[in-house]
C-alpha positions as CSV (number, residue, x, y, z in Angstrom):
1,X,2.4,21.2,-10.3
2,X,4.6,23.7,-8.6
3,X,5.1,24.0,-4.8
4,X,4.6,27.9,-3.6
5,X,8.0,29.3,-2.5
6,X,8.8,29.5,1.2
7,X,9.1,27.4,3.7
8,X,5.8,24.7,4.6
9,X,5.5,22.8,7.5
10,X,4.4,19.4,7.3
11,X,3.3,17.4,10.5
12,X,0.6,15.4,12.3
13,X,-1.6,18.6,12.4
14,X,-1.7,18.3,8.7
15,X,-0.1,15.3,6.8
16,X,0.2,11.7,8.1
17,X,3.9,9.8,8.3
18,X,3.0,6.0,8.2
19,X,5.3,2.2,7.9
20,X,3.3,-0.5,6.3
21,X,4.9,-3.8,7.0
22,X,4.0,-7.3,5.5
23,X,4.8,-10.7,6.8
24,X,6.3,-14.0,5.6
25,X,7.3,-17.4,6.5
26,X,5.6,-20.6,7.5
27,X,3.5,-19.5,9.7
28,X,3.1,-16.1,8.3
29,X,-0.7,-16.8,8.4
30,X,-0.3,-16.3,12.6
31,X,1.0,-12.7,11.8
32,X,-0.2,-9.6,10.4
33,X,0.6,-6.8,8.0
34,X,1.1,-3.9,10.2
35,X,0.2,0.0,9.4
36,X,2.0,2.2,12.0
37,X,1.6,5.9,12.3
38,X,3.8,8.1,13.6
39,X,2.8,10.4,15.7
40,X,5.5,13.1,16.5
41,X,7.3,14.1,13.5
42,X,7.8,17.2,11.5
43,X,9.0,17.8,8.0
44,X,9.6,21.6,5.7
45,X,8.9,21.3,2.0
46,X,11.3,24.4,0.8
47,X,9.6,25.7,-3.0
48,X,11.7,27.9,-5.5
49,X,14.4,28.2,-6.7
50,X,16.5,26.4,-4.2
51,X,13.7,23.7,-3.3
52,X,14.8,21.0,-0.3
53,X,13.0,18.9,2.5
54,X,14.2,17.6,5.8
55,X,12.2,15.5,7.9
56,X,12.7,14.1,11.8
57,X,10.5,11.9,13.4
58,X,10.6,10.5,17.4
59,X,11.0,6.9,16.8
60,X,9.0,5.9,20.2
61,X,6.0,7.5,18.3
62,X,5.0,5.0,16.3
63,X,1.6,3.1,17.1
64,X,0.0,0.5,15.2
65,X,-3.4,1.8,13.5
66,X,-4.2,-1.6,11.7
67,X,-3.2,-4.8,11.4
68,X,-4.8,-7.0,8.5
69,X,-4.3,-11.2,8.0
70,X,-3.4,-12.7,11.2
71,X,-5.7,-15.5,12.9
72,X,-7.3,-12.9,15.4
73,X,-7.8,-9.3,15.4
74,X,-5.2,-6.9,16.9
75,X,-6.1,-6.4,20.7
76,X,-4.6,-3.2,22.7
77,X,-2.0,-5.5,24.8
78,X,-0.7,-6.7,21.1
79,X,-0.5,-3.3,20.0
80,X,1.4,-2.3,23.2
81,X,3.4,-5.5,22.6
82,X,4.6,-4.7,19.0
83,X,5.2,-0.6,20.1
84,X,7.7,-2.3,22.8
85,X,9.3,-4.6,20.6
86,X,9.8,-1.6,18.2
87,X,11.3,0.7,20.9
88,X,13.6,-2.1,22.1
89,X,14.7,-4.2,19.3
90,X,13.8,-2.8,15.8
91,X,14.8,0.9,15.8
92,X,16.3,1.0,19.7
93,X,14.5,4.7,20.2
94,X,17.0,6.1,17.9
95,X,17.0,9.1,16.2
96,X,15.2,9.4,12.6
97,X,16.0,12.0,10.5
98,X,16.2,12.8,5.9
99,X,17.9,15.8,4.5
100,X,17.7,16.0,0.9
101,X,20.8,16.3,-1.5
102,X,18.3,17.2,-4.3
103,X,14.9,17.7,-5.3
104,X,14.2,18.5,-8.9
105,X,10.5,19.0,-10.3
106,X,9.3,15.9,-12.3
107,X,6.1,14.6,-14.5
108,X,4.3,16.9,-12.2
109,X,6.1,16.2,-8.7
110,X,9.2,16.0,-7.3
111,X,11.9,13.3,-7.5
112,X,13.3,13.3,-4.2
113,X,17.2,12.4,-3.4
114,X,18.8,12.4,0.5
115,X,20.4,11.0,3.0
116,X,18.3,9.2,5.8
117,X,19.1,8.4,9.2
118,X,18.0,5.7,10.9
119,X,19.4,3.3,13.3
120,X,22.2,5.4,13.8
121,X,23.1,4.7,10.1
122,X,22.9,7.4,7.7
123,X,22.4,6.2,3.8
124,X,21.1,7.7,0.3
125,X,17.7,6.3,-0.5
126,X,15.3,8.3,-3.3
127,X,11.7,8.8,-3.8
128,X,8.7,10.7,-6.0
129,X,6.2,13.1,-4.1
130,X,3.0,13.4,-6.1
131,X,1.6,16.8,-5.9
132,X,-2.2,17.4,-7.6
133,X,-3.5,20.6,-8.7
134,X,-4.9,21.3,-5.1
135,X,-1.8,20.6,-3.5
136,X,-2.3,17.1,-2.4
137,X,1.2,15.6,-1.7
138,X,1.7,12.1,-1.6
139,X,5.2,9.9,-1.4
140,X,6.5,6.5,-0.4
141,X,9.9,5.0,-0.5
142,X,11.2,1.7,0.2
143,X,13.2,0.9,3.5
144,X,15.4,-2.1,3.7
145,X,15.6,-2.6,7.3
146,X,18.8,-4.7,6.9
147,X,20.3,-1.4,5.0
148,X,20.6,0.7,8.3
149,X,21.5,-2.2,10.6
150,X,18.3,-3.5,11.9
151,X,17.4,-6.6,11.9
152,X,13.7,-7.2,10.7
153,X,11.7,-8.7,13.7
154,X,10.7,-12.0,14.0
155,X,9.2,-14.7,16.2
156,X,8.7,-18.7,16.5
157,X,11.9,-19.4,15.8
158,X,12.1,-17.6,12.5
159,X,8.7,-19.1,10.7
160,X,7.0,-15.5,11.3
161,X,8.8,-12.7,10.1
162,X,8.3,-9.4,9.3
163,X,9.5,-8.7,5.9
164,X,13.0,-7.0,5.1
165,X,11.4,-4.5,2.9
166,X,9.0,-1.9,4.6
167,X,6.6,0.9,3.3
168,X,6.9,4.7,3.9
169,X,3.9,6.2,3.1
170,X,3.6,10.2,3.5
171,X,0.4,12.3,2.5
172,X,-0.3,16.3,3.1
173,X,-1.1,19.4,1.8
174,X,1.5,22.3,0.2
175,X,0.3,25.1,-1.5
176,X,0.5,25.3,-5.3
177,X,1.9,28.5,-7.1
C-alpha cells in the first residue's frame, strides 16, 4: 500500500518504539527476556516521490515493560536496576538517531536502507515496514550490539548474558493514498 505524500509524524502519541532482548548462558534460567519501550522519540515517514524517514530517540528513555523467564517476576527496584545499568554501561546516554539512504516501495511496504547511530557509531543496517490497507505500519530490524561498540550486558561472571543480537520493533499509523 502507498504512504500519502507529506510529511507524518510518528511518536509515542501514536506509534510505539520497543528493544526485545533474550538471554543466554548457564544460568540464563536466572535472567529474563526483556521488552523496553522507549518513551521519548520521534520519527517523519516522507511519502512521494522522494520518500525518506529519520528517526531520534533519547536513549535515557527506555523502561522495561516486560520481562518473561527469569526465576521471579520483575519488581520496580529490578526495573530501576536494568534502566541504570542501560544509561551507564550499555548505551552510556548517547545519542540515537537513523537517516535513510533509501526507501523504495516493496511487496506492499517499504524496504528500508540508512545509516543508524548509536553508541556514538554510525553504520548501514536495513529493514521492511509493513504497511496494511488502513495504514498500519509495522518494522523491526536486527541490532548487533557489538556492531556499534557496546558490549552486550552481562552478570555472574559471564553465565547470564544478554544476547548480542537485539529486537527493534516499531508499530504506528500513516495514512494511505
Amino acid at each position: 500500500m502507498a504512504i500519502q505524500p507529506g510529511a507524518h509524524k510518528l511518536g509515542p502519541d501514536n506509534a510505539t518504539l520497543r528493544v526485545k532482548t533474550t538471554r543466554s548462558g548457564a544460568a540464563s534460567a536466572a535472567g529474563h527476556d526483556l521488552t523496553l519501550e522507549v518513551s521519548s522519540w520521534e520519527a517523519t515517514l516522507e511519502g512521494g516521490d522522494s520518500p525518506s524517514l529519520s528517526l531520534t530517540a533519547d536513549p535515557t528513555s527506555l523502561q522495561v515493560i516486560e520481562g518473561t523467564g527469569g526465576m521471579k517476576k520483575l519488581d520496580d527496584g529490578d526495573k530501576a536496576d536494568i534502566r541504570k545499568s542501560i544509561d551507564k554501561d550499555v548505551l552510556k546516554k548517547k545519542a540515537i538517531s537513523f537517516r535513510s539512504t533509501s526507501v523504495a516501495e516493496s511487496g506492499g511496504g517499504l524496504s528500508v536502507a540508512g545509516d543508524l547511530e548509536l553508541n556514538g557509531k554510525t553504520a548501514p543496517v536495513s529493514f521492511d515496514l509493513t504497511v496494511a490497507d488502513d495504514g498500519t505500519l509495522r518494522g523491526s530490524a536486527t541490532v548487533k550490539q557489538t556492531g556499534w561498540g557496546m558490549k552486550p550486558y552481562s552478570a555472574l561472571f559471564g553465565a547470564l548474558k544478554v544476547d548480542d543480537e537485539v529486537e527493534v520493533v516499531v508499530d504506528g499509523k500513516v495514512p494511505t493514498a
